[in-house]
DOLODREN-789359 format. One line per 10 residues: their letters; for each residue x, y, z of C-alpha. Coordinates in Angstrom, 2 decimals. Example, Ala and Ser with C-alpha at 12.3 -4.5 7.8 and 13.67 -1.06 7.14 Angstrom:
BEGIN
as) 12.30 -4.50 7.80 ~ 13.67 -1.06 7.14
END
This chain:
BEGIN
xxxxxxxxxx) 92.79 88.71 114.49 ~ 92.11 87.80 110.50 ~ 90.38 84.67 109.62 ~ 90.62 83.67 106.22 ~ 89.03 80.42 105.02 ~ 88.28 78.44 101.66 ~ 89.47 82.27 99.72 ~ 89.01 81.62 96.01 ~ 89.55 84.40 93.76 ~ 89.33 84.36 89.71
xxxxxxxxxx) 90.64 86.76 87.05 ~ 88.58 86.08 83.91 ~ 89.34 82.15 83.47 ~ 92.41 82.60 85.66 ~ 92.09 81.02 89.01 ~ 94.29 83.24 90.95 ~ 93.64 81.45 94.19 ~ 92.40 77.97 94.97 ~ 90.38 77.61 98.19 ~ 93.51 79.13 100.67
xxxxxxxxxx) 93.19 79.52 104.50 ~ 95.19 81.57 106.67 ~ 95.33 83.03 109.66 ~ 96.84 85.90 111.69 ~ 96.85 86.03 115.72 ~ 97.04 89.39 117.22 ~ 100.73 90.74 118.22 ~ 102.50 88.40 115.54 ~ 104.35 88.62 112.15 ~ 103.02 86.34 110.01
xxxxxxxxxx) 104.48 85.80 106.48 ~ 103.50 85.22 103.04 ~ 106.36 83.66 100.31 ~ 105.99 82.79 96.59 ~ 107.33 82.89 93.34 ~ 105.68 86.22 91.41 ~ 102.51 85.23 90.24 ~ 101.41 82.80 93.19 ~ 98.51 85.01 94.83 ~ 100.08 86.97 97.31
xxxxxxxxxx) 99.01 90.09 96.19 ~ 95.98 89.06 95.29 ~ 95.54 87.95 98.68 ~ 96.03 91.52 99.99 ~ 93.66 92.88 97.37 ~ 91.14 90.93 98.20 ~ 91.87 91.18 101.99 ~ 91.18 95.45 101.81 ~ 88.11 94.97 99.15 ~ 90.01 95.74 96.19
xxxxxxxxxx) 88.70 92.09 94.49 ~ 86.29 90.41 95.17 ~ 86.17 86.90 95.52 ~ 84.07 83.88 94.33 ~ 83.96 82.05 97.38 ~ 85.76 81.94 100.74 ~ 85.29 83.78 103.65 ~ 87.13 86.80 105.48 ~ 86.85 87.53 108.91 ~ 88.82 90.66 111.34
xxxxxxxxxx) 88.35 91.02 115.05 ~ 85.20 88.53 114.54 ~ 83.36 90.14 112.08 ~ 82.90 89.52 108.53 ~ 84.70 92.32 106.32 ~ 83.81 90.27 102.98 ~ 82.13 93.04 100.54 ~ 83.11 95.84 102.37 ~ 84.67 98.95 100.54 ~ 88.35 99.86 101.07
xxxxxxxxxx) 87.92 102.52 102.74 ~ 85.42 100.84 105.11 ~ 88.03 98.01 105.48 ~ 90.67 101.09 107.14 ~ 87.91 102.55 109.19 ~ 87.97 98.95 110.97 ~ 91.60 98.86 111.17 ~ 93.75 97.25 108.28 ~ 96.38 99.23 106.74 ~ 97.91 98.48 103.26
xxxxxxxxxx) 101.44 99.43 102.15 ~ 100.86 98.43 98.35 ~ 103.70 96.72 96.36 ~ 105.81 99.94 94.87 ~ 105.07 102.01 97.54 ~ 102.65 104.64 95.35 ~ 103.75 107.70 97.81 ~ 101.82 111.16 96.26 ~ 104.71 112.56 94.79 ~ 103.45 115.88 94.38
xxxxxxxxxx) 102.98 116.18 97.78 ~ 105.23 116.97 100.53 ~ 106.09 114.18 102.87 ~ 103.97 115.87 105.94 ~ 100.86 116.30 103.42 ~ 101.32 112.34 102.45 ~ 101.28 111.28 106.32 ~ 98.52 113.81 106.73 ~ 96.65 111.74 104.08 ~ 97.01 108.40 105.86
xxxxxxxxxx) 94.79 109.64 108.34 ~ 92.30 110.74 106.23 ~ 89.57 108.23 108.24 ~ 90.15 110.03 111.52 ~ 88.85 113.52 112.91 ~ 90.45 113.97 116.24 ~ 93.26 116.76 114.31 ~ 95.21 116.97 117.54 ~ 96.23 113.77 117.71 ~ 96.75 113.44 114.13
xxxxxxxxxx) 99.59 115.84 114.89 ~ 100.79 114.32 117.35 ~ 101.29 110.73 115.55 ~ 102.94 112.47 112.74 ~ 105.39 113.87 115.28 ~ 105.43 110.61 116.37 ~ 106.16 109.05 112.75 ~ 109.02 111.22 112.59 ~ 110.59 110.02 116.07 ~ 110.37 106.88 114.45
xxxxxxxxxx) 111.76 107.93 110.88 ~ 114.21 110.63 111.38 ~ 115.45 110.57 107.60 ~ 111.49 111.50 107.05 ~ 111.81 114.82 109.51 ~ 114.80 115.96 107.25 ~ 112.31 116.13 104.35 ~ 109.46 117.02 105.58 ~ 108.66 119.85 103.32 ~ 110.44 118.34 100.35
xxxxxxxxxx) 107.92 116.60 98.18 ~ 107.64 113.06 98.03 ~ 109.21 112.49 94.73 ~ 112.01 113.71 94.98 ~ 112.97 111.18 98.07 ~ 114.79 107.75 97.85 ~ 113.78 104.51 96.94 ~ 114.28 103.64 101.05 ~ 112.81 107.19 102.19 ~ 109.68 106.75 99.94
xxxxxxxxxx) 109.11 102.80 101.39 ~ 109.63 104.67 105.12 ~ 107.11 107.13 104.11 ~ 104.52 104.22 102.92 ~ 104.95 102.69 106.32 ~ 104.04 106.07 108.04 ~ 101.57 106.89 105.86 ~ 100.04 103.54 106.71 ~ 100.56 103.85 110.17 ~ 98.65 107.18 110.40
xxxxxxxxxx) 95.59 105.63 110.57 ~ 96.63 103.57 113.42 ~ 95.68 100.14 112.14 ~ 95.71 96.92 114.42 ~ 96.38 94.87 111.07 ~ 99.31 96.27 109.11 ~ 99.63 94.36 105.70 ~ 102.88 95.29 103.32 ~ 103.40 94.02 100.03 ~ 107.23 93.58 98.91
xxxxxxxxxx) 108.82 96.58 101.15 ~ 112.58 95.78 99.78 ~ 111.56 95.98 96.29 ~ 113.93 97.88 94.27 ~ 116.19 98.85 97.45 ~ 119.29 98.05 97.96 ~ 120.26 95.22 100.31 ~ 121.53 97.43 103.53 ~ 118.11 99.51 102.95 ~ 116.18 96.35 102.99
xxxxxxxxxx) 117.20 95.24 106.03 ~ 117.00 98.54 107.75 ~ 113.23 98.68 106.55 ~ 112.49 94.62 108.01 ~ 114.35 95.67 110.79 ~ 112.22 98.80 111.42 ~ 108.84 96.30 111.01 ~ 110.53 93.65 113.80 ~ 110.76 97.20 116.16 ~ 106.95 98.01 115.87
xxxxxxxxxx) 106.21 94.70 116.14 ~ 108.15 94.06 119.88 ~ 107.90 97.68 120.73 ~ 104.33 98.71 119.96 ~ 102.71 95.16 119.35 ~ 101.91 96.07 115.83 ~ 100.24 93.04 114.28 ~ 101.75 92.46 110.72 ~ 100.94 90.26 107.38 ~ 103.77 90.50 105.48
xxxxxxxxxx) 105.09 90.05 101.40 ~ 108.69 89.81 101.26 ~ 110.86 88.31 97.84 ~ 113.69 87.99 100.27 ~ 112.40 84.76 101.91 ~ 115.27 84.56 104.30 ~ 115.06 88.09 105.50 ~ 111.01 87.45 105.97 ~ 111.66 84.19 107.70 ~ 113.98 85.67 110.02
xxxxxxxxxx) 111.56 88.61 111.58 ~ 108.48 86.23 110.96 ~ 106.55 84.19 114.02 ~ 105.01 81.93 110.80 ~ 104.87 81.57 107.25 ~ 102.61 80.10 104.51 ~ 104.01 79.25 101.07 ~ 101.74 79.87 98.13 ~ 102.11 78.31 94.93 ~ 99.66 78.67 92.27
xxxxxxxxxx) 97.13 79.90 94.10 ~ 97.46 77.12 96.92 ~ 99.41 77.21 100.08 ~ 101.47 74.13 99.54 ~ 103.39 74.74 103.39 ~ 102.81 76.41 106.52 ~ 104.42 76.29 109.79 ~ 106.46 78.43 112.04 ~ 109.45 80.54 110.57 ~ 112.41 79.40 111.93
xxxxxxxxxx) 110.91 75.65 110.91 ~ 110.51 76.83 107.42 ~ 113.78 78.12 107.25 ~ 115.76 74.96 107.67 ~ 113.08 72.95 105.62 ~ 114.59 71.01 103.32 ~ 112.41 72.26 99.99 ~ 112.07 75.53 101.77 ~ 115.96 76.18 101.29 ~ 116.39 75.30 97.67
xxxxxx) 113.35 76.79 96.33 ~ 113.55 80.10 98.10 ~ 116.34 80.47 99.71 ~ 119.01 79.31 97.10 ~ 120.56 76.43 98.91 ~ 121.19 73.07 97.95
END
């Protein structure tokens, strides 16, 4: 589904990434690990048009998305949940879902997903006409996901989603990404700190350090690699 190849991106005289390929097959969950600092995010960025890079090339569904705007980027069907989940907060949680479809025009159906958003969220129906920031840490990361989901991407990316959450409302969000993934075959590239609880809901990772991916291979491999467990997952 995403092709990336030979990706280098510079910040100034910073090299942020170093020539990285990846790659992301439809239906999967494919993972990203590093120390802060390595590129993920950057990868993301650059992935929805945010940066551009110097090289490299960047391919969904076959085409070449490389220059596009963001917005563009959406229309074709790549959804970001950024890093700190930057929910309006003035806004009520049914006006913030409302605005993740903000590419689409059939208003029915956009009505109809949200209802559908808050199947899948019920903590989010509760508060629908509260505005966003007054919700939890957890409610505001569910309400990043829907928001995202509103404009029914077939590449979901999410950058850190148990940031800042405590541990049982981690797992209940990585739990609620392995559910869309079986249930509704949602395709996702995923940023997790907690490298065990990303290696255990991912098909395959890549580790990126310094800007290079230094190891790739499927998760459960990964997760009983030998430098795998004491750099990232604390055990020696």
């Amino acid at each position: 589904m995403l092709d990336i190849k030979n990706l280098h991106v510079s910040y100034g005289g910073i090299r942020a990434l170093q020539g990285i390929s990846l790659h992301v097959p439809e239906g999967k969950i494919i993972s990203l690990l590093g120390a802060n600092g390595a590129g993920k995010s950057t990868t993301l960025r650059t992935i929805m048009g945010i940066v551009k890079p110097t090289e490299g090339s960047i391919e969904f569904l076959g085409g070449n998305i490389l220059g596009m705007k963001s917005f563009q980027v959406v229309m074709k069907g790549i959804a970001l949940v950024p890093e700190g989940r930057r929910v309006f907060t003035n806004l009520t949680v049914t006006e913030n879902l409302a605005l993740g479809a903000y590419t689409r025009t059939d208003k029915v159906q956009i009505q109809q997903d949200i209802e559908e958003i808050y199947e899948l969220f019920p903590r989010l129906r509760e508060r629908e006409k509260q505005s966003a920031g007054t919700l939890s840490g957890g409610e505001q990361q569910m309400l990043a996901l829907g928001r995202a989901l509103m404009s029914k991407p077939k590449l979901l990316m999410i950058d850190e989603p148990s940031l800042g959450l405590a541990p049982v409302l981690s797992q209940g969000v990585l739990s609620r990404l392995k559910e869309l993934n079986q249930t509704r075959g949602q395709t996702i590239l995923l940023i997790e700190q907690n490298a065990r609880a990303a290696l255990s809901i991912a098909d395959y990772a890549y580790i990126l350090e310094t800007g290079r991916i230094t190891l790739e291979g499927p998760a459960a491999e990964l997760a009983t690699n030998d430098a795998v467990r004491k750099t990232y997952l604390g055990i020696h």
